[in-house]
N, C-alpha and C positions, 0 to 999 in steps of 0.2 A: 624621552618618551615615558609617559607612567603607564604604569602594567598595573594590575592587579595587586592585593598584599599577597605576604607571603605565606597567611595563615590561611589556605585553603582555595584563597581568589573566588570567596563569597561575592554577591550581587552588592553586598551594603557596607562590601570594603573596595569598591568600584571605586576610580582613581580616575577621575576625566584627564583624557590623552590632552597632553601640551608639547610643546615645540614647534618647528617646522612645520610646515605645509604639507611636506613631503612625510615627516614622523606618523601626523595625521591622520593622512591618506592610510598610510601602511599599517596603522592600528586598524583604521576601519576594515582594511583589506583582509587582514589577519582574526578580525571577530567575526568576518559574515565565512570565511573558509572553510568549517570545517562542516558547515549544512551543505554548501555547494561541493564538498569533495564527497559526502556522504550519499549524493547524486550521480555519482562520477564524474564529476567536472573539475573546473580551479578556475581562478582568478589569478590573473598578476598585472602588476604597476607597471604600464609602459613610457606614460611621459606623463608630466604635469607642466602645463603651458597655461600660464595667465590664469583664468578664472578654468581653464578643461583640464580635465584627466580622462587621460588614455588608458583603458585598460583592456586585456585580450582575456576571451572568455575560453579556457581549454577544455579539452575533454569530451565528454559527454554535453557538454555545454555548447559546443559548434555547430549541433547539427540539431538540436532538442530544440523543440517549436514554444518552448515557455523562457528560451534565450533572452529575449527582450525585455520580459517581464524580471527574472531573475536581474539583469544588470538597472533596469527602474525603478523598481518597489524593493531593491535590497541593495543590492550592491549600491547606486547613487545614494539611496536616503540614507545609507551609515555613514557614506565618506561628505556628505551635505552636512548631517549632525556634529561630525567632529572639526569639519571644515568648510564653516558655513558661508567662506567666502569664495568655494568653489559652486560654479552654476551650472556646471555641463559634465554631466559622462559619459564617454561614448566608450564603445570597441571596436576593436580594431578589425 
């Protein structure tokens, strides 16, 4: 998986995530965390099946009326950007 350099992990030493499906996912999972944990919530990776990933929204994020929104316009569009052959994300 590529990460960031190691000089600072500036914007314009951004390193597009490769590998696995599943490498993908978890970078995407891992760049949109730390807004959604600064909300009291989290994300994690429950399955990846075919073109769907499964992921469960924790926290503050279970019971928060902007859940839907949070896992459509952020959560899918990063793990869509890095893995554009996934079409579906749901929670669990």
């Amino acid at each position: 998986m590529a990460l960031r350099e190691a000089d600072g992990g500036k914007l314009n030493d951004f390193v597009w995530p490769t590998g696995s499906i599943e490498d993908r996912v978890s970078f995407a999972i891992e760049e949109v965390r730390p807004a959604i944990k600064a909300d009291g919530g989290d994300v994690a990776l429950q399955d990846i099946e075919g073109s769907t990933v499964t992921v469960t929204l924790e926290g503050a994020c279970r019971t928060c009326a902007m859940a839907q929104s949070t896992l459509t316009d952020f959560v899918a569009e990063r793990i869509k950007l890095y893995a554009p052959e996934i079409t579906d994300v749901v929670a669990d």
